[in-house]
N, C-alpha and C positions, 0 to 999 in steps of 0.2 A: 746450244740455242737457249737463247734467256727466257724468263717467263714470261715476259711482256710479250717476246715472240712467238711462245708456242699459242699465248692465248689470243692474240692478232691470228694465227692462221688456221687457228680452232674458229674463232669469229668470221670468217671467213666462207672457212669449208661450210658451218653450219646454215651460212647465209645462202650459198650456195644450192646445198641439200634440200630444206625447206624455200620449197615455190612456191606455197601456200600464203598467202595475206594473213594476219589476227581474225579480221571480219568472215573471210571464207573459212579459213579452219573450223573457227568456234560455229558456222554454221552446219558444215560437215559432221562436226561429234554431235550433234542433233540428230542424225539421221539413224534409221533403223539400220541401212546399211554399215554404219561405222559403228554401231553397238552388239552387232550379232558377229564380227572379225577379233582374232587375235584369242594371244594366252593368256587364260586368267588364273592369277595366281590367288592361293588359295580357297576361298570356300566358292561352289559353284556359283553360278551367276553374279558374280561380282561383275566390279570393271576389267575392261583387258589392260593388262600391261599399257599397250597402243595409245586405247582412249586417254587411261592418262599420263600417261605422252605427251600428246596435241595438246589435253589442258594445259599442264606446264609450258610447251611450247609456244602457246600465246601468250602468255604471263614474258617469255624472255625475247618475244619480237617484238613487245612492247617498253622494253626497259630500254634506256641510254647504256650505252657502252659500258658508261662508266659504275654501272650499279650492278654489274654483276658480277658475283661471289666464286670462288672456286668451286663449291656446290653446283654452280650453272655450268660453269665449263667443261666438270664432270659429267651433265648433261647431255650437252654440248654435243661432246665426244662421243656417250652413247646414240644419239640420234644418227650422226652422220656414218657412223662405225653402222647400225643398222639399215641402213638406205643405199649404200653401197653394197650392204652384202645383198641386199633381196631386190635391188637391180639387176645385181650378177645371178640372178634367178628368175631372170623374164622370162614366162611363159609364152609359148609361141602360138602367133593368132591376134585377133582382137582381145585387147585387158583391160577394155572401158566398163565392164558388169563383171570384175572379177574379184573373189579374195584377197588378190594377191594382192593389187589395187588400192581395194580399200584398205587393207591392213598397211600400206608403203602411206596414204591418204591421214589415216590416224595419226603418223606422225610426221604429218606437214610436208609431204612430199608425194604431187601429182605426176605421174609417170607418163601420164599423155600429153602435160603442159610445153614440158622441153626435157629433153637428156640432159645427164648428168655430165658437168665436166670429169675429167679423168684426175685422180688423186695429184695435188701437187701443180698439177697445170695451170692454164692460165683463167681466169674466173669466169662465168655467164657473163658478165658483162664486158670482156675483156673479148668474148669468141663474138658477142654480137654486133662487139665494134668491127671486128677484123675478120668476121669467117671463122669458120670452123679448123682447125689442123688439120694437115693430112691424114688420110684414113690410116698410113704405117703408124703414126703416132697417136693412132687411140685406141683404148681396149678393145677386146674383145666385146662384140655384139655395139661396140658404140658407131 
């Protein structure tokens, strides 16, 4: 696979991943609830990881294609790589007032908005044209 390709479907997956708009997100990291979620790395009380996350991530749903750096696509790839695995880690019950939530929320991915396509499959906009897959061909819990 060329580079042009992997970052076509890194751009992709990520667009995917993130449900959130610039405008919503950047309102969300405002909130008490998206600042009291997530690991913070080094001295206490800092930022979480997450939060900035979401910052960056509206810095790169704002850019043209064409202005993004292998630095972003390494991003990129961490966002989507985290959103899938703490999907595959839904709590069962209502997750509208939950950590889990908020901290999937921090980085641009509302879990009540819509499901996640499955790795590799066909895109949100591709299942909204045509229907969902059959339940054999999608993960677990989708």
């Amino acid at each position: 696979m060329s580079r042009g390709d992997e970052d076509r479907d890194t751009y992709r997956e990520f667009t995917e991943a993130v449900n959130m708009k610039p405008a919503e997100l950047s309102t969300w990291l405002e909130t008490d609830e998206s600042k009291h979620v997530g690991w913070r790395k080094g001295t206490k009380g800092g930022e979480s990881v997450g939060h900035e996350s979401g910052r960056r991530i509206i810095g790169l749903l704002r850019r043209k294609r064409d202005q993004l750096s292998e630095a972003d696509y390494r991003h990129m790839r961490k966002v989507v790589g985290y959103v899938r695995r703490h999907m595959a880690q839904r709590p069962s019950g209502d997750v509208r007032q939950t950590r889990w939530r908020y901290s999937l929320m921090n980085w641009g991915h509302d879990p009540v908005k819509a499901p996640l396509p499955p790795p590799g499959g066909p895109s949100r906009k591709a299942l909204e044209r045509h229907g969902e897959p059959p339940k054999a061909r999608r993960g677990p819990g989708r």
